[in-house]
C-alpha positions in Angstrom: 86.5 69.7 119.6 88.2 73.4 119.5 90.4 73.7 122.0 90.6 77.2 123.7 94.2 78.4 124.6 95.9 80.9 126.6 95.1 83.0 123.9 91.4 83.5 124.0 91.3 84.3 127.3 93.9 87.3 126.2 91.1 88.1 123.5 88.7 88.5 126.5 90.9 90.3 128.5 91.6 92.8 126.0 87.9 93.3 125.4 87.2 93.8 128.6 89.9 96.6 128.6 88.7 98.2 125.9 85.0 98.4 127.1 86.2 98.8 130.4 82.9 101.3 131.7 80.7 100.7 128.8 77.8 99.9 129.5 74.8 98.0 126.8 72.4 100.8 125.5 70.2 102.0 128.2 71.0 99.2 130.5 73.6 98.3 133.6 74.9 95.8 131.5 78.5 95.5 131.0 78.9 96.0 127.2 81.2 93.2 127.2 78.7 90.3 127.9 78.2 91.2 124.3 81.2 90.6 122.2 81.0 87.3 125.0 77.3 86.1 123.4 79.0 86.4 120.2 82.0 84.7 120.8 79.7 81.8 122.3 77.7 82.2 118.8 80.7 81.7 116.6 81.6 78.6 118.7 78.2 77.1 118.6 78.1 77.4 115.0 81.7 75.8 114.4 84.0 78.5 113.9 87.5 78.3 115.5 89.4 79.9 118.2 90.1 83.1 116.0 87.2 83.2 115.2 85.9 83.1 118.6 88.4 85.7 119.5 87.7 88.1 116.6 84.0 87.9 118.0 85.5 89.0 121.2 87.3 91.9 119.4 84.6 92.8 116.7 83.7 96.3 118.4 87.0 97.3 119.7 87.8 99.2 116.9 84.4 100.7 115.9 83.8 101.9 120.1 87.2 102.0 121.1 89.5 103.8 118.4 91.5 102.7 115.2 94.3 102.8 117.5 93.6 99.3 119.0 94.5 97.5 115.8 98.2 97.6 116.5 97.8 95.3 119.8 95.3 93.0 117.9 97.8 92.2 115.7 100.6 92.3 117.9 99.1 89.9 120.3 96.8 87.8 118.2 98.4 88.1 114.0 96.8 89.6 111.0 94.4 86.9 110.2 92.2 88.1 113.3 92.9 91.5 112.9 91.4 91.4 109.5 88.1 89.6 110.5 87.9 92.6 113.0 88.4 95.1 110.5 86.3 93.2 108.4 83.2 93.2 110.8 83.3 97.2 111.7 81.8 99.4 110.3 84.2 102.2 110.8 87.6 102.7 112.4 87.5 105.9 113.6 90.5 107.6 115.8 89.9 108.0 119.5 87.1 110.3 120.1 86.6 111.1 116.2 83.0 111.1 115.2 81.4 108.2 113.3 79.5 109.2 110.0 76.4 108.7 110.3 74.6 105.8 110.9 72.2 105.1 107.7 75.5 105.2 105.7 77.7 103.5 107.8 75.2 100.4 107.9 74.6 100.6 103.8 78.0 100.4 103.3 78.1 97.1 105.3 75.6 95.5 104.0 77.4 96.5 100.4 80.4 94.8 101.1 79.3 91.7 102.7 79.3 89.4 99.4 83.4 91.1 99.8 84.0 89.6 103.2 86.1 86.8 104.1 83.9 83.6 105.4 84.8 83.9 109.2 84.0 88.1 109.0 80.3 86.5 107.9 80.1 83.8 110.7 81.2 86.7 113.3 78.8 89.5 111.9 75.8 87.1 111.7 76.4 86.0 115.6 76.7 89.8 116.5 73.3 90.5 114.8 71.4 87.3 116.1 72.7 88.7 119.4 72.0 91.8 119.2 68.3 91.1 117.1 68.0 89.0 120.3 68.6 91.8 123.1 65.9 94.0 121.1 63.0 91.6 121.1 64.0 90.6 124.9 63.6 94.8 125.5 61.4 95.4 123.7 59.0 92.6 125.5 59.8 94.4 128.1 59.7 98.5 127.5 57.7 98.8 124.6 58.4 101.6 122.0 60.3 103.7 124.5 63.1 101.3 123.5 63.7 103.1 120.6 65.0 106.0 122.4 67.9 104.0 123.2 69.4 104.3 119.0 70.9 106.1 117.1 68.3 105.2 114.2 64.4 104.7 114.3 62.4 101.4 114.6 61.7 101.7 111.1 65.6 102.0 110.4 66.5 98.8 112.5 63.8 96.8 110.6 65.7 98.1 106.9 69.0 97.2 108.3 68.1 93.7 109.7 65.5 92.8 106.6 68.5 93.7 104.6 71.0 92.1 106.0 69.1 88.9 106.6 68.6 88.4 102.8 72.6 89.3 101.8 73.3 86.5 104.6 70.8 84.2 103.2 72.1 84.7 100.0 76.0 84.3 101.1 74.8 80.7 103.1 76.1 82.0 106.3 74.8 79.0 108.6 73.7 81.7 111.3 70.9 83.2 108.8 68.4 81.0 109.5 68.3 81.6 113.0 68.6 84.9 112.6 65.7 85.2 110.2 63.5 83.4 112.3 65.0 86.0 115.4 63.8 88.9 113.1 60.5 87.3 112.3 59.9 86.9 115.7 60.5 90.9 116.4 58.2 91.8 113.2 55.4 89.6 115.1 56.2 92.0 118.1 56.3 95.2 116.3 52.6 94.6 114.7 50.7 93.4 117.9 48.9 96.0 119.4 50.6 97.4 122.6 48.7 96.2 126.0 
């Protein structure tokens, strides 16, 4: 059984500072229920504390600045400051543009036969979670979802396709599930809207 310390709930807390306001795309959400689902992934799947907490730290870099990676280490060492770095897919300063996205995502998918195992366990959790948020909106709203990304359906489907088979391919445990998730949203995408 993993035992969650004092430290986790600091992982948490510094999330929740980080994406203090943020909000999940075109919803009231609070963007920090997802780094949350993730974290509650990477446990369900057997991955450890840091683990867990890197889950809960994934975006901070990416949506918060490069200047967060200081405190991560500081408060939690450089093993889970690497999984972070490892799971984003850029570190840009505070209020510096990201490139854009079609690159930043092939470069991901790239380097993920590079990553460390725990940077796959996290990065599969964040897209099962996330693959799962789409099909639950898109039940709901239809093709105006897509006004909500940066990309176009057509996009998402590459990026997920893709990184389902380099997953696959690496045995992350989370692939299955997350192949059956996409599945699922392909079913969605070719029935004919009501």
């Amino acid at each position: 059984m993993i035992q969650l310390t004092r430290r986790f709930h600091e992982g948490l807390a510094l999330a929740q500072e980080c994406h203090q306001g943020q909000l999940r795309k075109g919803t009231r959400v609070p963007y920090v229920s997802h780094p949350m689902g993730v974290a509650s992934l990477v446990l369900e799947f057997g991955g450890d504390q840091d683990e867990a907490i890197a889950a809960l730290l994934h975006d901070v870099l990416e949506d918060g600045g490069a200047e967060w990676a200081t405190e991560i280490e500081q408060k939690f060492g450089k093993n889970v400051l690497t999984v972070v770095r490892e799971c984003s897919d850029s570190e840009p300063a505070r209020g510096e543009a990201k490139k854009p996205w079609k690159e930043r995502k092939q470069a991901y998918i790239d380097a993920l036969p590079n990553k460390s195992s725990s940077a796959l366990l996290v990065t599969s959790c964040d897209k099962l979670h996330n693959l799962t948020a789409i099909v639950r909106d898109y039940r709901e709203l239809g093709d105006s979802l897509w006004s909500r990304f940066n990309s176009n359906v057509g996009e998402i489907t590459w990026y997920y396709s893709e990184m389902i088979a380099q997953l696959t391919e690496l045995g992350v445990a989370p692939a299955a599930e997350l192949s059956t998730k996409y599945d699922e949203f392909c079913n969605l995408l070719m029935r004919p809207e009501s």
